[in-house]
N, C-alpha and C positions, 0 to 999 in steps of 0.2 A: 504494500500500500504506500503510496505518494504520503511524503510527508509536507502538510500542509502546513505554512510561515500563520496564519492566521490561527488555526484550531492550536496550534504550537501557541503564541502568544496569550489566548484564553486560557489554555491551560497553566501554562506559568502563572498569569496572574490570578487563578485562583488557588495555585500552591500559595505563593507569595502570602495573600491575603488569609488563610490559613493557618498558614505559618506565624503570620501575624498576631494572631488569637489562639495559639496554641493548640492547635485543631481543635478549640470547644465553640461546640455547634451554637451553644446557648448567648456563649459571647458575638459571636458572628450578626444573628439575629438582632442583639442588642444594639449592635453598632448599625445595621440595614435601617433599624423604628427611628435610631435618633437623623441619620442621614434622610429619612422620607420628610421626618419635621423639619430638613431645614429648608426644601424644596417646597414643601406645602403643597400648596394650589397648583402647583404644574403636571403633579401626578395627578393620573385620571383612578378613580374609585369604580373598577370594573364591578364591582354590586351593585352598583346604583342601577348601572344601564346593562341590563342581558343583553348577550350576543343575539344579532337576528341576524336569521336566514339571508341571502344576497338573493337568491330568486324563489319565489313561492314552491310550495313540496308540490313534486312530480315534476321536476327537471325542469329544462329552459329550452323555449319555441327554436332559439338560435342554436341548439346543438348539431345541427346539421343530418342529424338520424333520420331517416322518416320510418317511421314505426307503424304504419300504413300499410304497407307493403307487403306481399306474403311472403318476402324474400328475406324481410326484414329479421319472419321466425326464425 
């Protein structure tokens, strides 16, 4: 497997950050709550607003399928 500069960098920096906090998970967290407070308002609160669908259920007209067709089965 290709070693990737990018997936390579993420990972470092979550050793780093780790490392940082003595791998306790608990401390990590700690540091994330105070770090959201100091952004505030810029973070979006995904509870607020649920995920909606992009096209209503049962697919989109633009799929290019035609499901019509006995060929289709």
């Amino acid at each position: 497997m290709k070693n990737d500069p990018i997936v390579q960098q993420v990972r470092d920096t979550k050793d780093q950050l780790a490392a940082a906090f003595d791998y306790d998970v608990a401390r990590i967290f700690a540091d994330l709550r105070s770090r959201e407070k100091l952004v505030g308002d810029r973070l979006k609160d995904r509870r607020k607003s649920p995920n909606k669908p992009m096209h209503p259920s049962g697919g989109s007209a633009a799929s290019g399928v035609d499901t019509t067709s006995p060929a289709a089965g």
